[in-house]
Rosetta silent file (secondary structure, phi, psi, omega in degrees, C-alpha in Angstrom):
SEQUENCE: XXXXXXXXXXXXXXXXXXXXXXXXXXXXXXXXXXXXXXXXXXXXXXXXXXXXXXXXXXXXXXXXXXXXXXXXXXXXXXXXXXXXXXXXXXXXXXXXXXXXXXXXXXXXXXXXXXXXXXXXXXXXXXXXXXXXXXXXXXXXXXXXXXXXXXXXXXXXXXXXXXXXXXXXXXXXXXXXXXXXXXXXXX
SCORE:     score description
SCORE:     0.000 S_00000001
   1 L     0.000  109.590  150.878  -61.937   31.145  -74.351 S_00000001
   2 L   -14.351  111.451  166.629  -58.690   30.781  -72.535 S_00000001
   3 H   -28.145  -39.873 -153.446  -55.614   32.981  -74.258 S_00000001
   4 H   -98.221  -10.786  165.303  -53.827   30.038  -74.902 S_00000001
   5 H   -84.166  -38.350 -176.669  -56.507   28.095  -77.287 S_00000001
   6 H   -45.309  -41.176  159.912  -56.874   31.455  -78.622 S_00000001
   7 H   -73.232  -61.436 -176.560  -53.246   31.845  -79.786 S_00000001
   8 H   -78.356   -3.262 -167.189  -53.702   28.578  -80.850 S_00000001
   9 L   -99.043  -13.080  179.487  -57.023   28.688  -82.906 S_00000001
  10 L   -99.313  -19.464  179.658  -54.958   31.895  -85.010 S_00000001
  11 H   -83.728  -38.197  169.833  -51.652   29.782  -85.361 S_00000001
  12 H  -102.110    0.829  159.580  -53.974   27.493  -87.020 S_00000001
  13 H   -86.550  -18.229  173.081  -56.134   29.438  -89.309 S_00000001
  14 H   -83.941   -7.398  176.245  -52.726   31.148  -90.387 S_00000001
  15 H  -122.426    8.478  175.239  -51.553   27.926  -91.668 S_00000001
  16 H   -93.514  -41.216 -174.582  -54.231   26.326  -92.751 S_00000001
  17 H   -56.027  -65.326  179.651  -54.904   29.683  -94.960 S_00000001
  18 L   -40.339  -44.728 -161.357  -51.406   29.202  -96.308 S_00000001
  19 L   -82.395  155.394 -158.441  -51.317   25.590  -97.614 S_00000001
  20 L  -101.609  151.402  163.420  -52.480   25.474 -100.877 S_00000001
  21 L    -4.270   95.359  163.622  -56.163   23.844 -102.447 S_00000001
  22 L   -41.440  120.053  161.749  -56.442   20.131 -103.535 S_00000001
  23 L  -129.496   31.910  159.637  -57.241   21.047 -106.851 S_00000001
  24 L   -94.186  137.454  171.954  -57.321   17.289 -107.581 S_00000001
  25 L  -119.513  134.123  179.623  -60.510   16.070 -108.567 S_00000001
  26 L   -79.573  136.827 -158.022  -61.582   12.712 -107.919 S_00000001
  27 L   -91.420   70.470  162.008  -63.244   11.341 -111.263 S_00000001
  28 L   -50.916  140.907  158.331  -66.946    9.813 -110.830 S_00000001
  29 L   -91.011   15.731  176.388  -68.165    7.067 -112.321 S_00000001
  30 L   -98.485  157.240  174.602  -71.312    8.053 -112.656 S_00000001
  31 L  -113.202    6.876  164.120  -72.502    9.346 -115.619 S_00000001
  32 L  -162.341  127.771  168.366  -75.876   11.584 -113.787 S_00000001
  33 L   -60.456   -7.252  158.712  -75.886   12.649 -110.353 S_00000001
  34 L   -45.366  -43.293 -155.677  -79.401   11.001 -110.417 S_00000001
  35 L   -72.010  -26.100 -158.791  -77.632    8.143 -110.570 S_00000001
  36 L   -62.655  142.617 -164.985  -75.290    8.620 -107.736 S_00000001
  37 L  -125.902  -20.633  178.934  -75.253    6.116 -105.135 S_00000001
  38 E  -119.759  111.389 -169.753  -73.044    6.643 -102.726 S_00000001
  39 E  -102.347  102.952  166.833  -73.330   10.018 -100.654 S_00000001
  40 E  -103.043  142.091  172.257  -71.202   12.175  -97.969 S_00000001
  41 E  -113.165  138.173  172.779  -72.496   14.849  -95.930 S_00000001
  42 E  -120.719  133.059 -178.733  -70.234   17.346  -94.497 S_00000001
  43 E   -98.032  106.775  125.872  -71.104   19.526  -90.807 S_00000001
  44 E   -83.750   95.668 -167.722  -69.820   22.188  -89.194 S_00000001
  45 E  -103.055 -164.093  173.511  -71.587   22.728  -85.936 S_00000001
  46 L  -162.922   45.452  172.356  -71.579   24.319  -82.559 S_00000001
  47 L  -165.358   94.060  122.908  -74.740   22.761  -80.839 S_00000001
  48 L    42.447  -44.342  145.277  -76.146   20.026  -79.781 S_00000001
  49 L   -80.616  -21.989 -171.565  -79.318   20.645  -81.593 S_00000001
  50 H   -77.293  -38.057 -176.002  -77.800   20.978  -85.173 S_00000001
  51 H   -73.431  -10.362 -175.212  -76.567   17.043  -84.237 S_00000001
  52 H   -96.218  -16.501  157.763  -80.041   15.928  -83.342 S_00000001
  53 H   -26.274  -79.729  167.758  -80.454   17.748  -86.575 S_00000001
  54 H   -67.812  -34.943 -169.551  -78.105   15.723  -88.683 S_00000001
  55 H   -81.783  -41.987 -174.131  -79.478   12.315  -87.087 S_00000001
  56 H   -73.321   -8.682 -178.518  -83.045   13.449  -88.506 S_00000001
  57 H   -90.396  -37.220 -169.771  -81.473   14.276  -91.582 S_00000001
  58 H   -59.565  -49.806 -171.723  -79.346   11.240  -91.890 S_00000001
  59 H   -90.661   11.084  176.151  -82.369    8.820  -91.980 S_00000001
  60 H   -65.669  -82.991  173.643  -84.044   11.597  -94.575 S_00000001
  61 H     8.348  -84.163  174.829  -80.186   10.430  -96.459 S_00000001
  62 L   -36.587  -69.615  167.699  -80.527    7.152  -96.180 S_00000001
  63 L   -25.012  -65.909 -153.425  -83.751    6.637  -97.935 S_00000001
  64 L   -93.817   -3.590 -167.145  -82.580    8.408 -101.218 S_00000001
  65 L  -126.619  147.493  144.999  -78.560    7.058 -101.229 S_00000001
  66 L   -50.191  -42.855 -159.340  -77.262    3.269 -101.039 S_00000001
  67 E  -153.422  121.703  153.476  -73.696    4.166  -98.938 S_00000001
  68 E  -136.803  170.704 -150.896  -73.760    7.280  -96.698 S_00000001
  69 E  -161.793  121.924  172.555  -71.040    8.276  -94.890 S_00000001
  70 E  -135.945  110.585  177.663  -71.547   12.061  -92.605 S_00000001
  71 E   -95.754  135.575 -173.821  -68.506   13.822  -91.065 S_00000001
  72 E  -116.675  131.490  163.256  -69.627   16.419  -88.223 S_00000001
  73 E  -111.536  142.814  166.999  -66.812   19.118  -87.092 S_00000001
  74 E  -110.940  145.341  173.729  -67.402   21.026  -83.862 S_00000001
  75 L   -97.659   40.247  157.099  -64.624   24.085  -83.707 S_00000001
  76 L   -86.269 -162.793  150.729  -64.076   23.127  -79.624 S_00000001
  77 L  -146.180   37.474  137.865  -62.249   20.709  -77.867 S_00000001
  78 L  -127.900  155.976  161.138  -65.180   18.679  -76.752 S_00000001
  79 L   -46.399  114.506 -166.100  -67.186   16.287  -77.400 S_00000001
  80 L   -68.996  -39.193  175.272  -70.740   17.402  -78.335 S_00000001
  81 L  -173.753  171.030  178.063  -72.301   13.642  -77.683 S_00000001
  82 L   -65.344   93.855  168.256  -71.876   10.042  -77.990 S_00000001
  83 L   -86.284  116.260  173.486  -72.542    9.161  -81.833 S_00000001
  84 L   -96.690  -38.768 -168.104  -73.405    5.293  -82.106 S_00000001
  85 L   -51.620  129.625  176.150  -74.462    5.551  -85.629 S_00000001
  86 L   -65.071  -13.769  172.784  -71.493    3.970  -87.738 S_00000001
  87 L  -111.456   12.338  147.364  -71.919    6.483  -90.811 S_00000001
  88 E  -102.538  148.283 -159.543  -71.201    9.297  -88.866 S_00000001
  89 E  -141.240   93.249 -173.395  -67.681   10.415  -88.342 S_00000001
  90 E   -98.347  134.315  164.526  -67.694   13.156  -85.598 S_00000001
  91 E  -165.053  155.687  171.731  -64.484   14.797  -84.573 S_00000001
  92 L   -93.186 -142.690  168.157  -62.849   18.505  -83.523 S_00000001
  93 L   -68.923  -64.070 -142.746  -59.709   20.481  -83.116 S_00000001
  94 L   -58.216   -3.030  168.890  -58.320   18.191  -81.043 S_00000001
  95 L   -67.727   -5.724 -175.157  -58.248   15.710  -84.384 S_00000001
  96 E  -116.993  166.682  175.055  -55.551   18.461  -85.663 S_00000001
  97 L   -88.517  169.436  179.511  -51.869   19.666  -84.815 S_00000001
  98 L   -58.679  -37.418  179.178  -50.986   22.827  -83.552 S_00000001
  99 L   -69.325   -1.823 -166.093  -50.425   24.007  -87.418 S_00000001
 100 L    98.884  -15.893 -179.834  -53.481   22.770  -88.836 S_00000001
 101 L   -72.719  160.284  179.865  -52.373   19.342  -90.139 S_00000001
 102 E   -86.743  138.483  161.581  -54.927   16.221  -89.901 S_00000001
 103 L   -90.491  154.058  176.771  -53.782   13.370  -87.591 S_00000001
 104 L    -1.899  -82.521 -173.066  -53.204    9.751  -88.617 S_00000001
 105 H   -56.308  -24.191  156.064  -56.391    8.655  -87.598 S_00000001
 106 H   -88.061  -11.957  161.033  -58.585   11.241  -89.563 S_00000001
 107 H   -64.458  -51.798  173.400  -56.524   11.334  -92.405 S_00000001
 108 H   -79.881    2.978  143.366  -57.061    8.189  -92.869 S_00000001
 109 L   -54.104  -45.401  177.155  -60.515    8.157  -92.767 S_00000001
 110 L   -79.296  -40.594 -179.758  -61.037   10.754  -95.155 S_00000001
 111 L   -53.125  -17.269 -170.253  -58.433    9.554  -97.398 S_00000001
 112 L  -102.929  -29.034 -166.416  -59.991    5.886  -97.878 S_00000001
 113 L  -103.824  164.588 -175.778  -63.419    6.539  -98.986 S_00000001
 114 E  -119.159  170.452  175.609  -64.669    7.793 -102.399 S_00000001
 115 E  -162.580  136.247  168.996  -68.220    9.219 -102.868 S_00000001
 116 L   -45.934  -56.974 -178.409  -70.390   10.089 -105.753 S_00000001
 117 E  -155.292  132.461  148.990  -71.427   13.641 -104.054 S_00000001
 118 E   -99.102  149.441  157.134  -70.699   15.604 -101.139 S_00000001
 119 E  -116.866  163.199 -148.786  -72.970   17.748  -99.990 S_00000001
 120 E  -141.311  124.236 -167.187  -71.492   20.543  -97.787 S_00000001
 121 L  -125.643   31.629  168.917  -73.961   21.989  -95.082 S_00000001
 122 L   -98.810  150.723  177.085  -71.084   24.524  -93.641 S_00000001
 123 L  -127.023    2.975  179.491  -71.805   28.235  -93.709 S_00000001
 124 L  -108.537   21.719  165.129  -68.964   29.295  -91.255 S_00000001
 125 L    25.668   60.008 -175.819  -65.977   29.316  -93.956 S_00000001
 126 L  -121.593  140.279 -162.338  -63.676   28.626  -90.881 S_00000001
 127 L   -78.056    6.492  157.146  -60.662   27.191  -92.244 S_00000001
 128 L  -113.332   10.101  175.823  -60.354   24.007  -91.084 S_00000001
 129 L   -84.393  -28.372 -162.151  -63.633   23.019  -92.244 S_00000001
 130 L  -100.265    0.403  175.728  -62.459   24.337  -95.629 S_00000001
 131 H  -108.231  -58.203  163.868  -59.680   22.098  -95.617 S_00000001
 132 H   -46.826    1.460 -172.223  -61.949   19.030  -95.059 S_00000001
 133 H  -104.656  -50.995 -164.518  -64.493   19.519  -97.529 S_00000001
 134 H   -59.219  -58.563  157.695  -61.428   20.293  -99.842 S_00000001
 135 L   -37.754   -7.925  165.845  -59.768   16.661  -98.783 S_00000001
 136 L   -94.855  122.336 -165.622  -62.858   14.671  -99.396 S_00000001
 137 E   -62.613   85.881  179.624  -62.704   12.660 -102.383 S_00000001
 138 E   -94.821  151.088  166.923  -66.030   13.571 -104.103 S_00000001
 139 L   -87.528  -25.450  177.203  -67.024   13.148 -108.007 S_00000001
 140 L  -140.929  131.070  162.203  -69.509   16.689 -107.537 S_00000001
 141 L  -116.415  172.201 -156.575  -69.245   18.601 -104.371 S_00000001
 142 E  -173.981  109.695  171.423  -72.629   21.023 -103.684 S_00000001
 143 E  -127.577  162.666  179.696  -72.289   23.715 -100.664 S_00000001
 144 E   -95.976  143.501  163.249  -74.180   26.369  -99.831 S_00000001
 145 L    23.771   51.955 -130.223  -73.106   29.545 -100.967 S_00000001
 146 L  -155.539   71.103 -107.493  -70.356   31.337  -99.110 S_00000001
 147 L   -73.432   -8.716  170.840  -67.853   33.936 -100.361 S_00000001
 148 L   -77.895  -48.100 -157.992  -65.223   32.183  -98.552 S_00000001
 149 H  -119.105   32.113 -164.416  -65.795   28.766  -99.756 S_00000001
 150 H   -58.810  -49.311  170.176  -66.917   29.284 -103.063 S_00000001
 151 H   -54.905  -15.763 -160.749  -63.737   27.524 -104.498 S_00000001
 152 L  -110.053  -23.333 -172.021  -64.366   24.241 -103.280 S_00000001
 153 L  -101.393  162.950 -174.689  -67.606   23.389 -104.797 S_00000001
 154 L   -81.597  -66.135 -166.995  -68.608   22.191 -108.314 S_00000001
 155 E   -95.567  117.104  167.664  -72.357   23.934 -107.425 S_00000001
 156 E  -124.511  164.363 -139.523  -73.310   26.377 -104.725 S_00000001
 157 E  -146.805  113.173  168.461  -76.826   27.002 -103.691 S_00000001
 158 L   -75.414  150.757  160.937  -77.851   30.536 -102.587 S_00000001
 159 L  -173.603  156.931 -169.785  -79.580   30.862  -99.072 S_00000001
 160 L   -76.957  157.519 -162.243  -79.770   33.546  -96.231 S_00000001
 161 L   -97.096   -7.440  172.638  -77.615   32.804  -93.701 S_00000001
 162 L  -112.441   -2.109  147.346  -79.943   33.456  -90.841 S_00000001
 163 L  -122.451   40.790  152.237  -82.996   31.268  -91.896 S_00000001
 164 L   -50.826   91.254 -176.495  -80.456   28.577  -93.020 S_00000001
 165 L  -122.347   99.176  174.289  -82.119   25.373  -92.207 S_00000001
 166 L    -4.430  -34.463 -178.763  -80.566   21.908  -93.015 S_00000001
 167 H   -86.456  -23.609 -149.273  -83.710   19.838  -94.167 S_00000001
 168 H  -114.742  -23.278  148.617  -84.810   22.521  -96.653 S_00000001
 169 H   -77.483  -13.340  159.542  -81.454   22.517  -98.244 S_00000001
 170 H   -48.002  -55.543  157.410  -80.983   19.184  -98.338 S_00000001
 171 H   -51.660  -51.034 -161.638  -84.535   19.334 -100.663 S_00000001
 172 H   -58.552  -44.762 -148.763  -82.737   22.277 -102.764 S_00000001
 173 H   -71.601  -48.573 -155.377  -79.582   20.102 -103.423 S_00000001
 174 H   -87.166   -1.837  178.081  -81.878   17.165 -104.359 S_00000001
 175 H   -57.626  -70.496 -147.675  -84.642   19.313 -106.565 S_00000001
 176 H   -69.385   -4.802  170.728  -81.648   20.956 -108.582 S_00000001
 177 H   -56.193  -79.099  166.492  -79.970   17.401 -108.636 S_00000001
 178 H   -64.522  -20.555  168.674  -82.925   16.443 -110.417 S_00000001
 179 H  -122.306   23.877  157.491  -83.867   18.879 -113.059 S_00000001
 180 H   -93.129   -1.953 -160.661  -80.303   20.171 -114.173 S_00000001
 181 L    37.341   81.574 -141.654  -79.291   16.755 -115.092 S_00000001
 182 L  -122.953  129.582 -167.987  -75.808   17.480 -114.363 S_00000001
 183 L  -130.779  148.604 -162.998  -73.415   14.830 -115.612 S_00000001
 184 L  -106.762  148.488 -172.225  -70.069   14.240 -114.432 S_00000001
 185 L   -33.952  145.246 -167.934  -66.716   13.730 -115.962 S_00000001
 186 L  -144.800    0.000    0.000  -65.432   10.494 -117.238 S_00000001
């Protein structure tokens, strides 16, 4: 890594740290997370395999949700691959300002849709990831575990961070989905 993304990846974790929590919660309209119908998944990757990952996971998704909608962050400033699927919404740094702010076009992505549940499949508490899971308008959000990002979630889900594997949590979120009966505000 080049000095000058370097300087620029700490100029933006210092001001991203600074701004403070959406501690607005968007208000489902569901009355059981059973029930929930509409579904976002949130990514933070670094590989190439974790996206071929997310596409086998996606049509897992699909099956069990009506409307899915999956944003993948890479912490570069390239492009990992060509996504044609239309319910994924892949983008990087270069979607941000030097400070940490979202541009237009990603704001306004996150900003238009609502969802039933996020589920949050980052484990690398890196602080712009923690500002997008915090900006997505969810009714429940459900991450895994993560002493950084603890704050963000209704529900967190322990799991070791070095046999973390995406498919198996995806089953935890929807086992405890089903037998806490967890019902959401109204």
């Amino acid at each position: 890594m080049s000095l000058s993304k370097h300087i620029r990846k700490e100029i933006q974790e210092f001001f991203i740290n600074r701004m403070p929590a959406d501690e607005r919660t968007v208000i489902s309209a569901v009355d059981n997370l059973k029930k929930a119908s509409s579904l976002a998944m949130f990514f933070c990757i670094n590989s190439r395999k974790e996206l071929d990952e997310i596409r086998h996971l996606s049509g897992k998704a699909l099956k069990d949700y009506k409307s899915l909608r999956i944003f993948v962050f890479t912490n570069s400033h390239e492009s990992l691959d060509v996504i044609t699927n239309k319910s994924i919404s892949f983008f990087n740094l270069d979607d941000f300002t030097l400070f940490g702010k979202m541009k237009e076009q990603l704001s306004e992505l996150i900003e238009k849709n609502k969802f039933d549940l996020l589920i949050s499949f980052d484990k690398s508490g890196f602080p712009v990831c923690q500002r997008i899971i915090s900006e997505i308008k969810a009714g429940f959000k459900i991450g895994a575990d993560n002493t950084k990002t603890t704050h963000l979630y209704h529900l967190t889900l322990a799991c070791k961070e070095d046999e973390f594997n995406m498919d198996r949590f995806y089953e935890q979120v929807r086992h405890y989905i089903s037998i806490l009966n967890i019902k959401t505000i109204s």
